[in-house]
N, C-alpha and C positions, 0 to 999 in steps of 0.2 A: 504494500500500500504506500510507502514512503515513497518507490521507483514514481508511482504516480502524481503523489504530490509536488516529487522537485520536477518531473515531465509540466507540469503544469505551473509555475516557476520562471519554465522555460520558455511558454508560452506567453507569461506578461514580461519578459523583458525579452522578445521579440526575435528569438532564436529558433521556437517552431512556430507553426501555423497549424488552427484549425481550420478546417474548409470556412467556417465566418470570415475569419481573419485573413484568410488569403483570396476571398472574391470580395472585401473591403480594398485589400490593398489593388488588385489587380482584377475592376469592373468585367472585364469581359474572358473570366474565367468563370465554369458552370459548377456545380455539383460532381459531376461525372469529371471534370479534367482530370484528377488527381487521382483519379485513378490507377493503379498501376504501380505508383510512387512509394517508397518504403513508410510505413507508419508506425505509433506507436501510440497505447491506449494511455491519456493524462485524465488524471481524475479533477474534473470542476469544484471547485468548493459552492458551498451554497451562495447564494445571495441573499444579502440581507434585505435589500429596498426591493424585489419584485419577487421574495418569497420563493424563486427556485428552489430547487434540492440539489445538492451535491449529486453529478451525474458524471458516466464517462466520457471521455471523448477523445477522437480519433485525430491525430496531431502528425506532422508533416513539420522537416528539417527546414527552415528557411532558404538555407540555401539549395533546397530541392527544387522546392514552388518555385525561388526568384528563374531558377535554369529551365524549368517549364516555361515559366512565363514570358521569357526574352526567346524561347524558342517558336512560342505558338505567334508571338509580336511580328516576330522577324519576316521582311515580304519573302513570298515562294518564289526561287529560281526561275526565271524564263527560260522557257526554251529558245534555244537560237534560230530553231526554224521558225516560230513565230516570229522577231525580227526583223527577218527576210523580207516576210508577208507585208508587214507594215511599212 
């Protein structure tokens, strides 16, 4: 339970990402992008002002998301016979 706690730790001083935190920081990624991506379970503490509960949640390396996210950003290669055509 502790592994969970400092994973989540690691989450407010912005070294992983939850799928929240990483379609705040990077709008036009979905649910589904991170898929794929190595994760690891951080446990939430409760909140006090909207009454959640302490629940788990599926956390992602910062610098994982950021190398996704500069990858999906990045314009797709042309082909050179397109080119040509133009």
């Amino acid at each position: 339970m502790a592994a969970k706690a400092e994973r989540w730790r690691e989450v407010e001083a912005g070294t992983r990402y939850t799928y929240k935190t990483a379609m705040e920081r990077y709008p036009f990624l979905n649910v589904s992008s991170c898929n794929g991506l190595p994760s690891e379970i951080a446990r939430q503490p409760k909140n006090e002002r909207s009454g959640a509960r302490a629940r788990d949640v599926k956390t992602y390396l910062a610098r994982d998301v950021d190398a996704l996210a500069a990858r999906l950003a990045a314009p797709e290669p042309v082909d050179p016979r397109w080119l040509e055509v133009e």
